[in-house]
N, C-alpha and C positions, 0 to 999 in steps of 0.2 A: 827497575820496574816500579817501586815500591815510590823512589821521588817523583815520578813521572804520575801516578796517583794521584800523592797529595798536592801536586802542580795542579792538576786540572777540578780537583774538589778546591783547591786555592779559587776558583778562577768563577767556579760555580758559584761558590758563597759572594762575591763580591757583583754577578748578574742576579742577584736574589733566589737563588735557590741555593737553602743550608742543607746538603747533605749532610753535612753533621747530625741533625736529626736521623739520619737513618745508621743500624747495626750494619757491622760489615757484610757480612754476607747480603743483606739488602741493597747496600750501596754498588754490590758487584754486580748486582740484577740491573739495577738503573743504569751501570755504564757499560754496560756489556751489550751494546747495539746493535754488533756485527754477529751474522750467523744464527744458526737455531740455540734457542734457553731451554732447557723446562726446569721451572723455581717448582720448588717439592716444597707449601709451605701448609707448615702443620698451624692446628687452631688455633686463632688469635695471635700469629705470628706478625701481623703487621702486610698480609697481602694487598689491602687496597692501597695503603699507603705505598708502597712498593710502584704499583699498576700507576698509580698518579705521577711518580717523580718521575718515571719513568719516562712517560708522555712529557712532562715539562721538560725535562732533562735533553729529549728528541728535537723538540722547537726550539728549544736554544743553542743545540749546536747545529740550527741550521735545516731543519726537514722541515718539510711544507707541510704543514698541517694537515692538508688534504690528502697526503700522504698516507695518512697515518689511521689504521685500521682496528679499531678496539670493540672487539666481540665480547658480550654479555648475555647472560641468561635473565636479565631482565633489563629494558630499558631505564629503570629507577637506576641500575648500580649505574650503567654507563653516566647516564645525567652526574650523579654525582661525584664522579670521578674526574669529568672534565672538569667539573665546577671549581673542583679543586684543587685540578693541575692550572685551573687559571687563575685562581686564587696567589698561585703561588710564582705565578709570571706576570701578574699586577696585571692583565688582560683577560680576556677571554679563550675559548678552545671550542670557540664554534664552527671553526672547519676542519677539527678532526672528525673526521667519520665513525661516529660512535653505536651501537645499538645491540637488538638480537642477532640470532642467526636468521632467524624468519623475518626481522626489520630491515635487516640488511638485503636477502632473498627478497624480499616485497619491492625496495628500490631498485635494485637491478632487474630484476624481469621485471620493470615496466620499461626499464630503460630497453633492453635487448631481447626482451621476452619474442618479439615478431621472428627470430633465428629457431626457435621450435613449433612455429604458428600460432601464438599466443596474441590479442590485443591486448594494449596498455591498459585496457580499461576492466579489466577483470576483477571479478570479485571475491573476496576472500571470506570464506565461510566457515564457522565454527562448531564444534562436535554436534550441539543441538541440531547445525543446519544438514547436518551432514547425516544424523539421523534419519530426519524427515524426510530426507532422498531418499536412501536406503527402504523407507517405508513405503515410500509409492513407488519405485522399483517391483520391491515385492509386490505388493497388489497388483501392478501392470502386467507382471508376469505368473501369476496366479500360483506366487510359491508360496509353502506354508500356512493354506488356508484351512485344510482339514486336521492339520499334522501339529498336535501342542508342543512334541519337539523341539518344532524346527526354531532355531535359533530367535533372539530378538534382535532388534534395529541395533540397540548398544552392544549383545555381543559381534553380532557380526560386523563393527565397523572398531573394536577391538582389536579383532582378527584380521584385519585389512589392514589397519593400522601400524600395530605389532607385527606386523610381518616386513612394512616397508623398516619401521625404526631397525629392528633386529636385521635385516638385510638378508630374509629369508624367504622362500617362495612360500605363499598361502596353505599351499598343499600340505610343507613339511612341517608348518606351523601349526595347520590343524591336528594333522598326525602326531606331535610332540607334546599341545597341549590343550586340546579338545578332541582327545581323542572317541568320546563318547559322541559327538557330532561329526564324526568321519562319514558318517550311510549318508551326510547331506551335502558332502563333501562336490559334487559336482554345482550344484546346484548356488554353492554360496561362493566357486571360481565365477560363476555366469553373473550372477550380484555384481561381482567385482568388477566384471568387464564393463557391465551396462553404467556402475557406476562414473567410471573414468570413463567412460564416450561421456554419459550426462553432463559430468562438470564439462568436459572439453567443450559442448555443444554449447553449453550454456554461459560459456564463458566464466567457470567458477574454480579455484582452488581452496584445497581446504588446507590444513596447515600444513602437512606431510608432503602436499605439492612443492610446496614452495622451497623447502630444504630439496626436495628431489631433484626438482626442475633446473635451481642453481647449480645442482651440482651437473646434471645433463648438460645446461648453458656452457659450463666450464670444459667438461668432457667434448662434446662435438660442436663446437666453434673453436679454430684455435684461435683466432683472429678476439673475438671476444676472454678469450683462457688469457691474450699476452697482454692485453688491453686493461683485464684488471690486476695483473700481477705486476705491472709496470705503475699503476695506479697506486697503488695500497704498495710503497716500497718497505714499511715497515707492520707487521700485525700482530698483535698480540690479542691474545685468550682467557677469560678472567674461569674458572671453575671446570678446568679442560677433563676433570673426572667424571664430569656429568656429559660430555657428549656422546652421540653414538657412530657408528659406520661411517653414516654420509655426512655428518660433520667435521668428522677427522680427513674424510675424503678430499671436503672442499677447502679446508687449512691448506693441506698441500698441494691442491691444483691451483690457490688464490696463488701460492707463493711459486709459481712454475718458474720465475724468472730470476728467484734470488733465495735465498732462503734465512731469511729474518725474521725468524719468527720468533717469539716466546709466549709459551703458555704457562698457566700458574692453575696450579692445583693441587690437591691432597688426594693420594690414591686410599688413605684410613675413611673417607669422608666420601667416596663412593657408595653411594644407596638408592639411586632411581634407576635400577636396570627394568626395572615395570613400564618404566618411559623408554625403555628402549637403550639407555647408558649403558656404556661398555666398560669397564673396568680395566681390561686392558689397552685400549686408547693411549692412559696417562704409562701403562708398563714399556709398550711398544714406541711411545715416541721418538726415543733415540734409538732405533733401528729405521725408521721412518725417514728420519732428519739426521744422516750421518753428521759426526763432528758435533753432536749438541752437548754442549756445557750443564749440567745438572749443578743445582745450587738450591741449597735446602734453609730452607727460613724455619729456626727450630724453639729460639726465644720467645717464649707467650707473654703476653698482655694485657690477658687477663685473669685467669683462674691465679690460682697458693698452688705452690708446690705439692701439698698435701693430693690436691683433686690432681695434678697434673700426672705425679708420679703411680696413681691407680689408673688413668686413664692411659698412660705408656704401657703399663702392666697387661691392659686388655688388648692392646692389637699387637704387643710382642707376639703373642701368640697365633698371627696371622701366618697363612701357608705363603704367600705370595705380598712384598710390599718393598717402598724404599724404607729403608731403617734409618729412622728417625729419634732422637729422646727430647721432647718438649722441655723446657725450663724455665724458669722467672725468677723475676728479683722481690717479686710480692712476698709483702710480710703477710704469713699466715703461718697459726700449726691446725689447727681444726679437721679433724683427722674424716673423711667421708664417713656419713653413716649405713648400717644396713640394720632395717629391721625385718625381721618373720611375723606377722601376722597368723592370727587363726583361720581366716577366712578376710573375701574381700570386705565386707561391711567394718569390723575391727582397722584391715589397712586405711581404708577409706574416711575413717575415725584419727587415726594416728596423725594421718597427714594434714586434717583440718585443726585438730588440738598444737602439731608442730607448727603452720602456720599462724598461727593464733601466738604464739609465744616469741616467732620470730618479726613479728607485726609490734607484738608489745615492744621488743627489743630496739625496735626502729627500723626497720628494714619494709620501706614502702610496701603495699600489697601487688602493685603492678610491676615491683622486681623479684617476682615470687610467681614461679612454674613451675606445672608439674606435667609431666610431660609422658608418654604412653605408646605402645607398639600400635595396636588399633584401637578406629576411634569409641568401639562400643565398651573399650574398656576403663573407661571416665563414668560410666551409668552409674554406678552407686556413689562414687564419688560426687559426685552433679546431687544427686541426691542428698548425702550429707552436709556438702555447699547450703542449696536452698534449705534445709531446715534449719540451719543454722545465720541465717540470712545474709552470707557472706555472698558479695556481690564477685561474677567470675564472667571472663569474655574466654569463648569456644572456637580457635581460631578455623577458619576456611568459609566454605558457604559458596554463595552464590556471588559472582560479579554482577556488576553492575546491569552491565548489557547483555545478562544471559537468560535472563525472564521475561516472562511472555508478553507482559506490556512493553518495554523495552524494545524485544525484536518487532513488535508492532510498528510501532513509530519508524523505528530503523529503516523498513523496508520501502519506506517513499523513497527515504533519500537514498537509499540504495539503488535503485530502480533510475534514477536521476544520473550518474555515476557508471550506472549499466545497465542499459532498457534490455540485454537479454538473461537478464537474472531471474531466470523462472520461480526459483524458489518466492522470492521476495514477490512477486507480482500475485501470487496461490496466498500469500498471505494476506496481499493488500484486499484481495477480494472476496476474501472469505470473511472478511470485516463487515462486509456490507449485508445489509437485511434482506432475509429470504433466499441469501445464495448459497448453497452448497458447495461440497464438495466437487461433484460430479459439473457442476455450472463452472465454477473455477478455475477446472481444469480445461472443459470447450472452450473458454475465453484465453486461457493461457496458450492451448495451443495454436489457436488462431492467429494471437497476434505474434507468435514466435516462428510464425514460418512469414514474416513480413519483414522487410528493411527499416523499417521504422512503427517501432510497435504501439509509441502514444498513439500515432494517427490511424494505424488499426483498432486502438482501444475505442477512438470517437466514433468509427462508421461498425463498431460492435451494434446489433440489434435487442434493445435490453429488453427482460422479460416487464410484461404487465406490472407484476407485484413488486419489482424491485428499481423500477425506471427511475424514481426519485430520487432513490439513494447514489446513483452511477451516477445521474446529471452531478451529482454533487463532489462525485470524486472527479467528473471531466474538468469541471469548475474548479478543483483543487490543481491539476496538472498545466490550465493555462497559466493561473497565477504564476506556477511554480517554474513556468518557463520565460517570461513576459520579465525580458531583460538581464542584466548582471546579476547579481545579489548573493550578499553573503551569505554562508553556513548557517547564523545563525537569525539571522530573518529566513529563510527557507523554514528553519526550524517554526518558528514561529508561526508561521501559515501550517506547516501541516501537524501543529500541536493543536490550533482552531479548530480545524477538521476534525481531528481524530479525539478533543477532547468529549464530545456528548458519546461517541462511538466506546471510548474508554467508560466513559460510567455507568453504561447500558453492561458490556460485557462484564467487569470488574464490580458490580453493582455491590458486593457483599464487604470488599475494603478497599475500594477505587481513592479515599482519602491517603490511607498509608503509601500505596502506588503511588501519586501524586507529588511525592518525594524526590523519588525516582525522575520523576520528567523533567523537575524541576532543577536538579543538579545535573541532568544533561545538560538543558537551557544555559546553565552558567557555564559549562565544558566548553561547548561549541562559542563562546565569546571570544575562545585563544584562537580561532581558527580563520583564517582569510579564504581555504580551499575545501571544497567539499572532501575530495578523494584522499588526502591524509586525514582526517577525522574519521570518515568512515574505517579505513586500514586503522586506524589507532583504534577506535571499539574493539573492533575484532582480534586486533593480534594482540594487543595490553590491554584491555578492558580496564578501568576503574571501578575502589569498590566501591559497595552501596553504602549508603549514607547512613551512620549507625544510628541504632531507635532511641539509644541511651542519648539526648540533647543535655542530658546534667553534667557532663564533664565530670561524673564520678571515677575515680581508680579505680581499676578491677585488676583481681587475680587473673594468674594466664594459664588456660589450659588447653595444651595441642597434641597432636601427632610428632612423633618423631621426627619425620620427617619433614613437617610444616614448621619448623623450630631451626631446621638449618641457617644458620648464619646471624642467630640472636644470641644474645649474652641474657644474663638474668644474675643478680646478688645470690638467690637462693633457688636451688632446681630440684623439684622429685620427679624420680623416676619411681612408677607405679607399676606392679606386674610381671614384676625380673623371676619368675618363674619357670621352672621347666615344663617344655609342653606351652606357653607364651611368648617366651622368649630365651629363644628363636622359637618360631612358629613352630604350631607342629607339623606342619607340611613341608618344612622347610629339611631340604636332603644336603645329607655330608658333600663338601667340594662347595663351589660359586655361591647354592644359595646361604650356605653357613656360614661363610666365610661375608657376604654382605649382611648377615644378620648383627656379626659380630660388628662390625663397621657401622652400621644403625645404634650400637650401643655407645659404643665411642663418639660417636658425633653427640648423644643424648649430654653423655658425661662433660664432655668437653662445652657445653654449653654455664656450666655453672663456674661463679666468680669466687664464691666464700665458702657455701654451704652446699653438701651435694647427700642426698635421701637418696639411698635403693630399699623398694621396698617389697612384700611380695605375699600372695595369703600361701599358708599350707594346704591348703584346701578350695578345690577347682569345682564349679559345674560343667559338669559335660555337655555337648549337644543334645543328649537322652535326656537330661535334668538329672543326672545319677552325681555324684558327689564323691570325689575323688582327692586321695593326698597324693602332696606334689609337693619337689624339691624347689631349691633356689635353682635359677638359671644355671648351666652347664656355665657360661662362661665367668660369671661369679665365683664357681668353683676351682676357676682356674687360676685367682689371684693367689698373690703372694701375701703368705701372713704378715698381720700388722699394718698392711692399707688400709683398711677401714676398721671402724669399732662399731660391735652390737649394739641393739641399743632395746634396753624391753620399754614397751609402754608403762606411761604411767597414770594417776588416775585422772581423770579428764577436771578435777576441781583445782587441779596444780593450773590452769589457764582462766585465763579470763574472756569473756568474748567482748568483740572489738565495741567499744563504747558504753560499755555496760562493766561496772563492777561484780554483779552476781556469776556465780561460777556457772558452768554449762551441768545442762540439766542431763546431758546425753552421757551416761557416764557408762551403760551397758550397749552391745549388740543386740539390734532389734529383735526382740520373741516375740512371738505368736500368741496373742492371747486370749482367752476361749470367747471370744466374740460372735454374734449371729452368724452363720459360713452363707455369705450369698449365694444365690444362684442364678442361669441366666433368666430365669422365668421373671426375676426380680428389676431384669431389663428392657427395653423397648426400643427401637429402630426412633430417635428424636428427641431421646430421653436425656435430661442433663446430669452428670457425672462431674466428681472433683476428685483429684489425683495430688498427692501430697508433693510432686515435683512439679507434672504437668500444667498443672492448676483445672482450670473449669471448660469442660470441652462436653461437645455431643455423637451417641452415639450413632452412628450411621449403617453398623452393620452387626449382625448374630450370624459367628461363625460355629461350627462345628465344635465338640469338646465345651470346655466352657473359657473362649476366647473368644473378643469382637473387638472390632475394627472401630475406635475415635477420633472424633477431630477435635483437639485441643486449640481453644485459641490464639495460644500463641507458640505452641509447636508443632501444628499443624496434625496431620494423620499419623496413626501409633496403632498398631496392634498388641491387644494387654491379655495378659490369661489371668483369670478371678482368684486363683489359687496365690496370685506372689503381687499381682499389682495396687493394693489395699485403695481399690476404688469405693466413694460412697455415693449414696444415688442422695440425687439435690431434690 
């Protein structure tokens, strides 16, 4: 067995692919073709690398590219994985079939979607759109108008949501985890219905469809179920810990006629069950796929030993997992640190002085994160940042195409794509001057009970005060049909239009929006089709165009969970407190056991240097003031993983570009200053905030807290006692 190996990696090196490059256990992933896999590979193991030879490895002995079925939780990783399995076959891997689960569901139900009564031409909508339904729902059906109650647009499509991911009926979902919204409990089943006829009427899926629907397509067609499993004779799964029900569903209904599968994952690195992820997915698969081969990728790649053997330490002590012990050949001793802070202001000090020292030392600032269970627990920190003028990027935000100029524009050429996309039509004409709500929706109904709804739009009867405006959208829809033409000439025309419309409604920073349009305009240049640009908005949005144009480095500061699958030189973790982390809400069983797994993914993120750090002293939600331990599961390492470390005085650092020491060398006091009051305020009045910067008041709330609009972080609600605002 063992000659017969090194025969056919003989055979591979000389058609240019050097398995040599890969550890053994990796190499047995790549030639192990036949049958179900699941690769267990721990952090920094070498999985993409793996997922690529693997695909090269397949074409070269012979499988049709088009064969070959490689599922991703974003379509960036697929891209890059073909790229460089082609890399590595001196070609390309443009007809493997690469993408999401939803990219993949998007293609197929247009292809065979008509087997559930679906047109090709359907539109795919995203949580915003899906809101908005939800909300004229409600109003349509006069629920929740007296009752402050009753749910909002976002929870209740939470709850819709989470019920399909988790694969539980609405009912048992509310009962398990809104249970204080059970008395509305009928009333948000009837939401639900109206909801799923709406899209069906209207020809709209939102994303939960489209995993649904595929996996339906597969279940009740078998004719389409043998069609793709004869299609796709090889599939492999990049991060099978993160799918849920109905994607472990549709793994094994794709594979009905062979069962070839491999998926690759870490079950320590399980932490989006909020997304509906199941955990048991990656336990259960070889029960699922008898005969599946298990192959554990345990060598890391990147961390020291040091960070590896604390970060083994912490999921040894998981209830449920594959046993794994990560390992490297990295020269390192640098033992992890943990420091105890007095409070957060102190931690928040520690980390920006250790930054500062490992900056001096040479260690870029943009290979330097600090990273956090929730995102409001950076506030003080962000705070000592900016006084300190240390420049830092906040990772998450808004996509591209998820704000409201954006879905603006969107909606012509949606409507173009799908004339019975009601949403988008309520958008397009609510644009126009003098028309409301209630007008919007007469015109939308109207022309949604017609075969052809431009030509209903034209014999519309416009009102007196707003005739001009409509001539001018009629005038934009012949253009828009008058011939072939690409994506981005369409674009082009109905940026014409909707440019004086945009600076009318955006009048206050229609220039910084402007950005935005303008890096659509250059997106849509890749595009020959409208209907894949559209679908690529919506199900990969790109982001927005960042405001920093200086190409400065910045610090990284994220979510735990926004951090999956980056490396950094140097990482802190802030906040490894008891009672934060693990949450406090967080109960013994499933959710402690992923709390713990969120810690481990954090840790395993750092390559040299790794900070845990944490105050002894908590504010409550009361504002009461509270001591608190390190993390429970800090508690649970084994002595001699890490070394204490006390602060020292903050003139031991230098700040970045500057030789004088930092002038911050205590915890902010109180010092007997005039104590404002709100009398001392006014609804319009300007305010300056030592983080925020310069913003106006727009509201006097109750107690002595009011509502600001910062300029550049938008709306904040401050109380006068802690937020040391001064009036301008």
């Amino acid at each position: 067995m063992k000659s017969e190996i090194v025969g056919e990696h003989r055979n591979l090196i000389e058609n240019g692919i050097n398995l040599g490059e890969l550890n053994e256990p990796q190499y047995r992933a790549v030639i192990t073709t036949r049958g179900p896999v699941l690769v267990i590979a721990g952090a920094g193991s070498g999985k993409t690398r793996t997922l690529v030879y693997r695909v090269a490895h397949l074409i070269e002995k012979g499988v049709a590219p088009e064969s070959i079925l490689l599922l991703t939780f974003t379509r960036k990783a697929s891209q890059e994985m073909l790229w460089r399995a082609g890399r590595l076959l001196n070609g390309t891997c443009n007809r493997v079939v690469g993408g999401t689960f939803h990219g993949i569901a998007n293609m197929l139900l247009r292809r065979y979607g008509s087997e559930l009564g679906f047109s090709s031409t359907f539109s795919i909508i995203d949580r915003g759109d899906a809101e908005g339904i939800i909300n004229l729902l409600k109003s349509s059906l006069g629920l929740g108008k007296r009752d402050k109650r009753f749910p909002s647009k976002r929870v209740i499509i939470n709850m819709i949501s989470g019920s399909i991911n988790k694969s539980i009926d609405l009912d048992d979902l509310i009962y398990a985890q809104y249970a204080h919204l059970s008395d509305h409990i009928e009333d948000i089943l009837q939401l639900q219905k109206h909801y799923r006829e709406f899209k069906f009427n209207h020809g709209l899926m939102d994303y939960d469809d489209l995993l649904v629907n595929w996996k339906r397509l597969l279940e009740e067609s078998e004719q389409v179920r043998i069609a793709t499993s004869e299609r796709f004779s090889h599939i492999m799964v990049d991060e099978y810990q993160d799918t849920n029900l109905i994607q472990a569903d549709i793994v094994r209904l794709a594979a009905y006629t062979h069962d070839n599968v491999m998926v690759v994952g870490d079950d320590s690195q399980s932490i989006y069950s909020f997304r509906g992820a199941d955990f048991y997915n990656i336990m259960r698969f070889p029960k699922v796929f008898k005969s599946t081969q298990i192959i554990k990728l345990e060598e890391n790649y990147r961390s020291t030993q040091p960070i590896l053997s604390l970060t083994n330490n912490i999921i040894e002590n998981a209830e449920e997992k594959y046993t794994k012990t990560l390992f490297t050949s990295i020269e390192g001793d640098v033992l992890p640190k943990l420091f105890a802070a007095r409070d957060e202001w102190e931690e928040a000090r520690f980390v920006v002085k250790t930054i500062k020292k490992l900056h001096l030392e040479g260690i870029d600032i943009e290979n330097i994160a600090v990273l956090f269970r929730s995102g409001f627990h950076s506030y003080k920190l962000e705070m000592e940042l900016a006084a300190e003028k240390i420049d830092f990027e906040k990772r998450g935000g808004l996509k591209l195409t998820e704000s409201a100029h954006m879905k603006d524009v969107l909606a012509f050429l949606r409507v173009l794509v799908n004339p019975k996309d009601n949403l988008s039509w309520n958008r397009i004409l609510l644009q126009l001057e003098k028309v409301g709500p209630k007008t919007a929706q007469k015109i939308t109904t109207f022309i949604g009970t017609t075969g052809d709804p431009f030509a209903a739009l034209a014999k519309y009867p416009a009102g007196k005060t707003w005739k001009g405006s409509f001539t001018k959208l009629l005038d934009l829809f012949t253009k828009l049909h008058s011939g072939s033409q690409s994506p981005s000439v369409l674009y082009e025309q109905v940026q014409n239009y909707y440019q004086p419309v945009f600076q009318q409604i955006y009048a206050d920073d229609f220039p910084k929006r402007q950005k935005d349009l303008d890096q659509l305009s250059s997106i849509m240049k890749g595009y020959d089709e409208l209907q894949p640009f559209i679908d690529d908005t919506t199900l990969d949005p790109p982001e927005t165009v960042s405001q920093d144009t200086s190409g400065m480095k910045r610090l990284v500061l994220s979510t735990i969970h926004s951090s999956k699958g980056l490396e950094f030189d140097a990482v802190f973790i802030i906040g490894v407190a008891d009672g934060r982390f693990p949450h406090a809400s967080a109960e013994l069983g499933e959710q402690w056991e992923e709390e713990r797994r969120l810690l481990y993914v954090a840790t395993t993120r750092a390559k040299e240097y790794l900070y845990l750090t944490y105050p002894r002293q908590l504010m409550t939600p009361d504002r009461q003031f509270k001591n608190v331990g390190m993390s429970p599961f800090l508690g649970e390492l084994s002595a001699g993983l890490f070394q204490r470390v006390e602060d020292r005085p903050a003139d031991d650092y230098r700040m970045f570009g500057h030789t004088e020491p930092s002038s911050r060398n205590h915890i902010p006091v109180r010092t007997k200053k005039i104590k404002l009051n709100m009398s001392d305020f006014s609804k319009g009045c300007k305010v300056e905030h030592p983080f925020f910067g310069v913003g106006t008041v727009v509201k006097l709330s109750d107690g002595r807290s009011l509502d600001v609009h910062f300029d550049r972080h938008g709306a904040k609600t401050l109380h006068l006692d802690y937020a040391k605002l001064k009036r301008l």
